[in-house]
C-alpha positions in Angstrom: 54.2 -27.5 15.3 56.2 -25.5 13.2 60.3 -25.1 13.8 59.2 -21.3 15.2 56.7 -22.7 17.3 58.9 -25.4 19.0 61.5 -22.6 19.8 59.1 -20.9 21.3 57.0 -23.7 23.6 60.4 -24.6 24.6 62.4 -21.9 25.0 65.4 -22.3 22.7 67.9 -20.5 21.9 70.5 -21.7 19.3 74.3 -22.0 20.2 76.8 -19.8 18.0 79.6 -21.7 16.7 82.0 -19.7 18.5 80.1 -19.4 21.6 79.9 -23.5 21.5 83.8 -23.3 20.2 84.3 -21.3 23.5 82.5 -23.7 25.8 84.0 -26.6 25.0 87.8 -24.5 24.9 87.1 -23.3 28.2 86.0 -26.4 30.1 89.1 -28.0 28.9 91.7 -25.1 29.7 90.2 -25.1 33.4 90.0 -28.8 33.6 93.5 -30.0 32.0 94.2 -33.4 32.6 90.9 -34.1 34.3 89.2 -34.2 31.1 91.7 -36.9 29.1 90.9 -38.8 26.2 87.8 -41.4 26.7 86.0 -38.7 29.2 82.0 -39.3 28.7 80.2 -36.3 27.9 76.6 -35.5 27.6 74.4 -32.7 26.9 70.5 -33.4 27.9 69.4 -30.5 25.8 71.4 -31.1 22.6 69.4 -29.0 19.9 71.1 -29.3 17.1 74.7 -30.8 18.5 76.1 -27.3 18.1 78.3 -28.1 21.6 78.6 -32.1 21.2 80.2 -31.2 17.4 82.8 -29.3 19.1 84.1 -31.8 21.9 85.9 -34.3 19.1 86.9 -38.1 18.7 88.7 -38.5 21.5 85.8 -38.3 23.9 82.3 -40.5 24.2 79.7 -38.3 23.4 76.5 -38.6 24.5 73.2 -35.9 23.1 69.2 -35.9 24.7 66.8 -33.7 22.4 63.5 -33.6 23.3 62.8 -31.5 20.0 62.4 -34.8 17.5 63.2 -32.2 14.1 66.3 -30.9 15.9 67.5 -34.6 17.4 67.5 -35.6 14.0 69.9 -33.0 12.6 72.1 -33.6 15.7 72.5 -37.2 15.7 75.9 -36.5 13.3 77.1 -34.9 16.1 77.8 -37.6 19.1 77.8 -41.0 19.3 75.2 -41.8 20.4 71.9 -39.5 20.3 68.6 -39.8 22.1 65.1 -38.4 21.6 63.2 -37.5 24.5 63.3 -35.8 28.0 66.5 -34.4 29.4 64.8 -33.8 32.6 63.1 -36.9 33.5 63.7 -39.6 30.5 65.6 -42.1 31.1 67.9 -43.4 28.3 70.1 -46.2 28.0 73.9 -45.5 29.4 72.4 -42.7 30.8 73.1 -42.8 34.6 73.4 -40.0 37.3 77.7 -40.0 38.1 78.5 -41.5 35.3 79.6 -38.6 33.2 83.0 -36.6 33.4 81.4 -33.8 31.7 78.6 -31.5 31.1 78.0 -29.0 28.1 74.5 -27.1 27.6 72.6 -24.6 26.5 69.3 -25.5 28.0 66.1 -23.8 27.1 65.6 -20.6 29.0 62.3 -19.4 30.5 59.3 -19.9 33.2 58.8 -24.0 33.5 54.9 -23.4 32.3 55.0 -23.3 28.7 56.7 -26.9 28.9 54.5 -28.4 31.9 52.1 -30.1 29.4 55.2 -31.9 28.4 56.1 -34.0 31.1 52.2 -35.5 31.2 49.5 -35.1 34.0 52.0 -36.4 36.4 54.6 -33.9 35.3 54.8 -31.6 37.9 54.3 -34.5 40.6 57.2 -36.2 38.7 59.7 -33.0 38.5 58.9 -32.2 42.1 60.4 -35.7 43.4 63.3 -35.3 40.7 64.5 -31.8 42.0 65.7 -30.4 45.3 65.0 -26.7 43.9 61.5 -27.4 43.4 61.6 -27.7 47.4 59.0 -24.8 48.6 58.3 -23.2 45.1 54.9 -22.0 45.8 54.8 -20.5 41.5 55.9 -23.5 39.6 55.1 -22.2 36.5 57.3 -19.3 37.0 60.2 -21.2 38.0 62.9 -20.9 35.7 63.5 -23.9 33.7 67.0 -23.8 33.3 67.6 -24.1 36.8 66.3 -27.4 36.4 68.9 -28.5 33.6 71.4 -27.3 35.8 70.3 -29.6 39.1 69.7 -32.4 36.2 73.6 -31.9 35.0 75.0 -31.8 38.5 73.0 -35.0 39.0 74.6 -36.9 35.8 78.4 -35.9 36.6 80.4 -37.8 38.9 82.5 -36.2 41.7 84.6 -33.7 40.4 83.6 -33.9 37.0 82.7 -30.6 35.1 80.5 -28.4 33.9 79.9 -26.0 31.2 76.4 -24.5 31.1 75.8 -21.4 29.0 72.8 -19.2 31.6 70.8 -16.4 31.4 72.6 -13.5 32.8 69.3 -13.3 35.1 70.2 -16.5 37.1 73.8 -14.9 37.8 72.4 -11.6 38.6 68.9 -11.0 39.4 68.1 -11.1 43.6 65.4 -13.6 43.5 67.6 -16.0 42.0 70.0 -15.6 44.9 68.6 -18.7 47.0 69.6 -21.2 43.8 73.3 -19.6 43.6 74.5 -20.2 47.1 72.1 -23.5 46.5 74.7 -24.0 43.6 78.1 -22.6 45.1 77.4 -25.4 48.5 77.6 -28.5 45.5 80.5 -26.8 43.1 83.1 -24.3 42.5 82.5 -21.6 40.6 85.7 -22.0 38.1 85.1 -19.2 35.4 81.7 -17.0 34.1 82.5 -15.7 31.2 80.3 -12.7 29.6 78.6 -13.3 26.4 77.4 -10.1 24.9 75.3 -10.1 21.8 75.7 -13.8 21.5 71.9 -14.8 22.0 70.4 -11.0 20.8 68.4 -9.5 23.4 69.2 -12.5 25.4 72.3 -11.7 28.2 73.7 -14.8 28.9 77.2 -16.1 30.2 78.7 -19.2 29.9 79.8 -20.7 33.7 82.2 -23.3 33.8 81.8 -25.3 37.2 83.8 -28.1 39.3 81.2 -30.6 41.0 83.7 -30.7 44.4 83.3 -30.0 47.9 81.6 -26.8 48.8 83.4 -23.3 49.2 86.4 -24.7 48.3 89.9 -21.8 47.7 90.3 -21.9 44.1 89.3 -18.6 42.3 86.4 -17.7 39.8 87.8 -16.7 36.5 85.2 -13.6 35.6 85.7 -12.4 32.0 83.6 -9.5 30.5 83.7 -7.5 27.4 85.7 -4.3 26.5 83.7 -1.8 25.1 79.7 -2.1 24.0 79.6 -4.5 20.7 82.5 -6.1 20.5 82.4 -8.9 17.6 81.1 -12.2 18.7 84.0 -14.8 17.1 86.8 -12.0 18.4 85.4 -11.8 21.8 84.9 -15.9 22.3 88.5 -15.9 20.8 90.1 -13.6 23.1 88.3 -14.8 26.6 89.5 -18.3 25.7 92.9 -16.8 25.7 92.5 -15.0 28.6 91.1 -18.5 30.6 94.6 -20.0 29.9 96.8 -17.5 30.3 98.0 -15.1 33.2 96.8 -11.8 31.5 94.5 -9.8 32.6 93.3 -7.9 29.8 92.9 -8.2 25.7 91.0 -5.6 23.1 87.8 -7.4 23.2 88.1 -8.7 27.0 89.6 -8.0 30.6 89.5 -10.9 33.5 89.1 -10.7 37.2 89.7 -13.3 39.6 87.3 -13.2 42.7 87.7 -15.9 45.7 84.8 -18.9 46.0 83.8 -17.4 49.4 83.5 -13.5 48.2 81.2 -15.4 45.3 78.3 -16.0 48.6 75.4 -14.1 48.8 76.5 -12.1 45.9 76.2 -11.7 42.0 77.7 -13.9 39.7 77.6 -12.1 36.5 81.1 -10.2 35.5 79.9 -6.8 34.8 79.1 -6.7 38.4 82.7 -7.6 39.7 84.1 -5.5 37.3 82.2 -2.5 38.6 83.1 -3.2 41.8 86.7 -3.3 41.3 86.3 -0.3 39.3 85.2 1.8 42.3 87.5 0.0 44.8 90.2 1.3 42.0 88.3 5.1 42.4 87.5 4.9 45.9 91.5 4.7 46.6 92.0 8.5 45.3 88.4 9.8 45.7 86.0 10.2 49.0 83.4 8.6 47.5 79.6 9.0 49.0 76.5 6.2 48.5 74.3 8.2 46.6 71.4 7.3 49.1 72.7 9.0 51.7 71.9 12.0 49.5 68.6 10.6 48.6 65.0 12.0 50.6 62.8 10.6 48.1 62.7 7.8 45.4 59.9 6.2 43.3 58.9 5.7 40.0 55.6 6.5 38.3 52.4 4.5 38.7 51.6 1.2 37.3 48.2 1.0 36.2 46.8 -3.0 35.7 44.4 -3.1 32.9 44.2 0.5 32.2 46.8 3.0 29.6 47.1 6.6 30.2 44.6 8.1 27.7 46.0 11.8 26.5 43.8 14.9 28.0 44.2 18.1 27.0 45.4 20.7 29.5 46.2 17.5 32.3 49.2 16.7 33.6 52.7 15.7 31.9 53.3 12.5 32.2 57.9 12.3 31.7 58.3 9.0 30.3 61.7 7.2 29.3 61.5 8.8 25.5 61.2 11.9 26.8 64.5 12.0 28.6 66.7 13.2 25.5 70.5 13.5 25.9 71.4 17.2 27.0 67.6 17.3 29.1 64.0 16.5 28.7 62.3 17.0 25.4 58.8 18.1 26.6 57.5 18.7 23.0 55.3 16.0 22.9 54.2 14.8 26.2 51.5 12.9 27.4 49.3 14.6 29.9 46.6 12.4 32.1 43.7 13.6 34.1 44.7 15.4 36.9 44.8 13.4 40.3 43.8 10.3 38.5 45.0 6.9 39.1 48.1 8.2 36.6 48.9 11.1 38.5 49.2 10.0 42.4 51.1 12.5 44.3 54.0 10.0 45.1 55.3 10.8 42.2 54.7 14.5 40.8 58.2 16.0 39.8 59.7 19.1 41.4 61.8 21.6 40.2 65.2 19.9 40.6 64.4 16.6 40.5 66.9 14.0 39.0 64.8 11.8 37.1 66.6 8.4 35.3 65.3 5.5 32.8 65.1 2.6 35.2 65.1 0.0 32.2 65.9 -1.3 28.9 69.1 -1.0 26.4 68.0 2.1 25.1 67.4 3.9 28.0 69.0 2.9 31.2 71.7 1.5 28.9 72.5 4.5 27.4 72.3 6.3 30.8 69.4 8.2 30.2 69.0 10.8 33.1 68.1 14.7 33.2 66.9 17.0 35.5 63.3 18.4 35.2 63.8 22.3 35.0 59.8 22.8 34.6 57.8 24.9 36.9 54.1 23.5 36.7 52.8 20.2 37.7 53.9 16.8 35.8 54.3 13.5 37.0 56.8 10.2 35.5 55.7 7.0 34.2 56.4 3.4 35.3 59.7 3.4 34.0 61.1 6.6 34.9 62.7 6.6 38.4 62.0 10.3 40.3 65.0 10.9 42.5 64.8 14.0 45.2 68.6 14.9 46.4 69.6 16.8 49.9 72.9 18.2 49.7 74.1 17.3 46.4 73.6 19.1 43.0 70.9 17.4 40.9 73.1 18.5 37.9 76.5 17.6 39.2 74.7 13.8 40.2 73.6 13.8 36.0 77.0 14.7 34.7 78.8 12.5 37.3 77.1 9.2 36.2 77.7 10.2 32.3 80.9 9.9 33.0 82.9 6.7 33.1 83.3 6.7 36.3 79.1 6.6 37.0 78.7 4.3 33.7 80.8 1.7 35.2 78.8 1.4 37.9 74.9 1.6 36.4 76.6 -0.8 34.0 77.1 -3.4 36.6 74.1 -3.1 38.2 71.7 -3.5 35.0 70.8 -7.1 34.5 68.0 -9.3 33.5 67.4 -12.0 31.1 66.1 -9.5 28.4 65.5 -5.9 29.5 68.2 -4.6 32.3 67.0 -2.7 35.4 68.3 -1.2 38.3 66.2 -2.0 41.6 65.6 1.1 44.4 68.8 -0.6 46.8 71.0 -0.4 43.7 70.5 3.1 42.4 71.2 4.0 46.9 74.0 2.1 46.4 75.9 3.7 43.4 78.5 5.3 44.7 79.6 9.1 44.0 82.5 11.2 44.4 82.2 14.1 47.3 83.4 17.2 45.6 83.4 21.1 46.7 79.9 22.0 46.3 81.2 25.5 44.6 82.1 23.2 41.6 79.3 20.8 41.7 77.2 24.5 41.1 80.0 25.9 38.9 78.9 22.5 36.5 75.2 23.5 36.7 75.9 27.2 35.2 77.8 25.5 32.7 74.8 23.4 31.6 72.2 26.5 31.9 74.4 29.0 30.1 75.9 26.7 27.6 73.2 23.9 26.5 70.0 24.6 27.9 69.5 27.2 25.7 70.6 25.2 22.9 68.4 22.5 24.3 65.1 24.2 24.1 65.5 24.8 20.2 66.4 21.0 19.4 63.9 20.5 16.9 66.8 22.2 14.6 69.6 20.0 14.3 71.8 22.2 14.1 71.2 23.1 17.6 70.6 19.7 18.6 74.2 18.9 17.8 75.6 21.9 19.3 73.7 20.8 22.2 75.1 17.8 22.5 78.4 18.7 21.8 78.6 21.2 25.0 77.0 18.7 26.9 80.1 16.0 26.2 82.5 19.0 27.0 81.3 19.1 30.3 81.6 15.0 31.3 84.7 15.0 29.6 86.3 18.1 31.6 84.0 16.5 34.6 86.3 13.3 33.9 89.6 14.5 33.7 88.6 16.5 36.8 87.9 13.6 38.8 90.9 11.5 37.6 93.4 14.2 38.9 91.7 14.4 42.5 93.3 12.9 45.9 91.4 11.9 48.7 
């Protein structure tokens, strides 16, 4: 199989030096003296040894590849280095509680791919190995780093450490919520530190754990990025400062603390907390509103198995995510469907009003995409356009509001995944909005229809375009400044 191929069938991903330099700094500045000189530690899914060439001499060192091209390259890096299984080989010196430490970066993905692996007995065999397996009805879609990280709390000895770099998904997504609290009832949660652009389209963080007695009253360290790219080697620089020091913000990073307990039933990942703090910060000068209490209708357009929406002249508009343009929607090429087909159920036709947002990916919900939909005539949204239908709040001021910081901050936190971010339904009722005089919520919308929209609707020049776009900042940033001079 070819080095692309094993990647692939087993779901690597390849450390970063500074990512791995970060790992090892971080697990040390947390664990001080509890990681002394002679410490034994191990990583059962070595790769190449990026994490295990970082620890030094002064520690035993102990590497499991199961990727024989990769073990070889890595044996340089610990001493001593073992082909095979890090899940259910068994390897000489290799015993569960005998390790004082735990670095990896374990292969991310559904278990599937890999089953063929373990033999016919495989699944039987992993079933008897791990608790989290317990009641899986989809093995194949269970996630197969939650496996490495059962398999390293079952190779360290009582309160001895981990540091497991994790698909922001674990941290983040609801369906993973059952293996978190799983996780917080065997360790603390001693630090999760964002890792932006570290792994490409990958969103991972790297959490640093204490195997110790459950919900114990030691903080989680939660470190996330300042601004959208900051550079990878400045960023793992400056969040290992931050782990060691008392300071809570750097260019490239800002730390919060959050208690163990708080941690329970909730997200892990940092953008989260941070956009929760943010709007406890807001919410102590603003009356802010849960945008669902505004909401009377919410869905998103319809998902079609097996069949794509074929263009039919004189049918419907279909509004999908590259439609939504910056300053509005750019209707000059949209696809229209038969009318009252399976891709145009009444659920989701558009009104005149209608707030209407990208529900997914970097380049949509990432960059905010949202717009109201100004059209008279029939048109409908597709599966990854969210149709939101407001009572007693301007459609317009809602748009500008979550352009602002105040709204980004918040969509921010709430857009997660391994790969592509979304926001569910419960999130986009739970972003929370400022209540402001409804005579300036509509003072914003003439602003928009007397000073872009026209602009708007002759965007194929870029001259306009620009001009477009350079009202439509004018009115988030005044829309900003506004807000940050209110009072409750």
């Amino acid at each position: 199989m070819s080095n692309e191929g094993n990647a692939k069938t087993l779901a690597q991903h390849f450390t970063p030096a500074a990512v791995a330099q970060l790992a090892w700094d971080a697990v040390r500045t947390l664990a001080g003296s509890d990681l002394a000189a002679g410490s034994r530690v191990v990583d059962p899914a070595a790769g190449e040894g990026a994490l295990l060439g970082v620890v030094g001499q002064a520690y035993e060192t102990t590497g499991i590849e199961i990727d024989e091209g990769l073990a070889e390259r890595g044996r340089s890096q610990a001493d001593r280095f073992y082909t095979g299984d890090g899940l259910l080989g068994t390897f000489p010196e290799v015993e569960d509680g005998s390790f004082d430490c735990v670095v990896a970066n374990p292969p991310f993905g559904k278990l599937g791919p890999m089953l063929s692996l373990f033999g016919e007995d495989g699944p039987y065999r992993l079933a008897q190995r791990f608790r989290l397996l317990d009641g899986q009805k989809q093995v194949r879609a269970f996630p197969v780093e939650l496996l490495f990280v059962e398999r390293a709390l079952q190779l360290i000895r009582p309160a001895g450490w981990l540091a497991l770099i994790l698909p922001e998904g674990i941290l983040a997504n609801a369906r993973q919520q059952g293996a978190r609290d799983w996780l917080l009832t065997r360790a603390e949660v001693r630090a999760v530190v964002a890792l932006p652009g570290a792994f490409n389209k990958v969103q991972t963080a790297l959490v640093v754990l204490r195997y110790s007695k459950p919900l114990a009253r030691t903080k989680a360290r939660l470190i996330a990025p300042v601004g959208k790219n900051p550079s990878v080697e400045q960023y793992a620089q400056r969040s290992g400062l931050l782990l060691g020091t008392p300071a809570r913000r750097g260019q490239e990073a800002t730390l919060l603390t959050v208690e163990q307990r708080t941690l329970r039933a909730q997200r892990w990942d940092p953008r989260f907390w941070q956009g929760r703090a943010f709007v406890r910060r807001l919410a102590g000068r603003l009356r802010l509103v849960p945008l669902g209490e505004y909401i009377c209708h919410l869905t998103y357009g319809p998902i079609v198995t097996g069949s794509h929406p074929q263009h039919v002249e004189a049918g419907v508009p279909v509004i999908r995510q590259g439609d939504i343009a910056e300053t509005g929607l750019d209707e000059r090429a949209l696809l229209c469907v038969a009318p009252a087909s399976a891709h145009d159920p009444p659920r989701s036709r558009v009104r005149f009003g209608d707030l209407l947002l990208s529900r997914s990916g970097a380049g949509a919900l990432g960059r905010n995409r949202l717009a109201v939909y100004l059209g008279n005539g029939p048109a409908n949204v597709g599966c990854f356009v969210d149709l939101i239908r407001l009572e007693g709040l301007n459609p317009f001021y809602a748009w500008f509001f979550f352009k602002t910081r105040l709204g980004r901050e918040q969509i921010a936190a709430y857009a997660n995944g391994v790969g592509t971010p979304n926001i569910s339904f419960g999130e986009i009722r739970a972003l929370q909005i400022a209540a402001l005089p409804s005579a300036y919520q509509e003072a914003l919308e003439r602003r928009y229809r007397e000073q872009v929209w026209p602009l708007h609707c002759r965007r194929e020049h870029a001259e306009f375009r620009a001009e477009a776009e350079r009202h439509f900042r004018a009115i988030v940033g005044e829309l900003e400044d506004y807000l940050q001079t209110q009072r409750q």
